[in-house]
C-alpha positions in Angstrom: -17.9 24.9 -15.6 -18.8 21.9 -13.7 -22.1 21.7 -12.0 -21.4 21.6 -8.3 -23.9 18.5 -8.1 -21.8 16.5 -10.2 -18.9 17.2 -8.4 -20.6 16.6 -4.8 -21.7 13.1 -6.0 -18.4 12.4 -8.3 -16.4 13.1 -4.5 -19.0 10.7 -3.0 -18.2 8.2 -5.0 -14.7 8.0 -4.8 -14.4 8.3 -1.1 -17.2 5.3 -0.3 -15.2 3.5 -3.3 -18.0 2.8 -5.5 -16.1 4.5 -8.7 -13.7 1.4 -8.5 -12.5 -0.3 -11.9 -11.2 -4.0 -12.2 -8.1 -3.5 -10.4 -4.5 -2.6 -12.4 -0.9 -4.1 -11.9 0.3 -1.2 -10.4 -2.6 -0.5 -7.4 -2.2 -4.6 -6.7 1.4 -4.0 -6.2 1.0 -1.2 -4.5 -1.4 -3.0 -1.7 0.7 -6.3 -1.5 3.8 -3.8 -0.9 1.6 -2.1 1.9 0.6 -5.2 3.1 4.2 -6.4 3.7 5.0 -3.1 5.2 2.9 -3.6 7.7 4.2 -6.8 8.7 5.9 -7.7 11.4 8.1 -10.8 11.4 8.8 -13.1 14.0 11.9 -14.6 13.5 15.4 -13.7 11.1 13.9 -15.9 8.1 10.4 -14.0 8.1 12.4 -10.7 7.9 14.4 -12.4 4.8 11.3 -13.3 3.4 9.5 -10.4 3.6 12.7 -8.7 1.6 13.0 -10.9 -1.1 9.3 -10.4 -1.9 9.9 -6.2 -1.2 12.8 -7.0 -3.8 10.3 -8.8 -6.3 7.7 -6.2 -6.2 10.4 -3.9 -7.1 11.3 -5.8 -9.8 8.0 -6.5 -11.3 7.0 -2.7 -11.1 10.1 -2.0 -13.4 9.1 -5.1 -15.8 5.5 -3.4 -15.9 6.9 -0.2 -16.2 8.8 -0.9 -19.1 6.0 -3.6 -21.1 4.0 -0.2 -21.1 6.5 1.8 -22.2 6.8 -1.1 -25.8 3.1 -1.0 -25.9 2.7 2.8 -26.2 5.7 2.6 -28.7 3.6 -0.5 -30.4 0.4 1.8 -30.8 1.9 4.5 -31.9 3.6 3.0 -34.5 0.4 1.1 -35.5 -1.5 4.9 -35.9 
């Protein structure tokens, strides 16, 4: 069972964000997605913008999605 201490400071560390790793492909995605979310364009070419790159992020979450699905089939192979 986990000691209650561990936990306490285990929970502190996440929410001040001290237990932070270099950061992955997937949670810089995620924040340049939010990012654009929260935009608000100006004008009709903004808005276009802002889609295209929606539509890229897209696209680059399937590309990661499927390098790490060849590298797990990669190690495994390797084992």
């Amino acid at each position: 069972m986990m000691n209650i201490n561990l936990l306490n400071k285990l929970t502190r560390k996440f929410l001040l964000g001290e237990e932070k790793g270099p950061p992955t492909i997937h949670s810089c995605v995620d924040n340049v997605n939010e990012f654009l979310n929260k935009m608000k364009p100006r004008s009709m070419r903004e808005s276009e913008q802002v889609k295209i790159a929606k539509e890229h992020l897209s696209e680059i979450k399937r590309l990661t999605r499927r390098l790490e699905e060849q590298i797990e089939l990669l190690e495994e192979g390797k084992k």
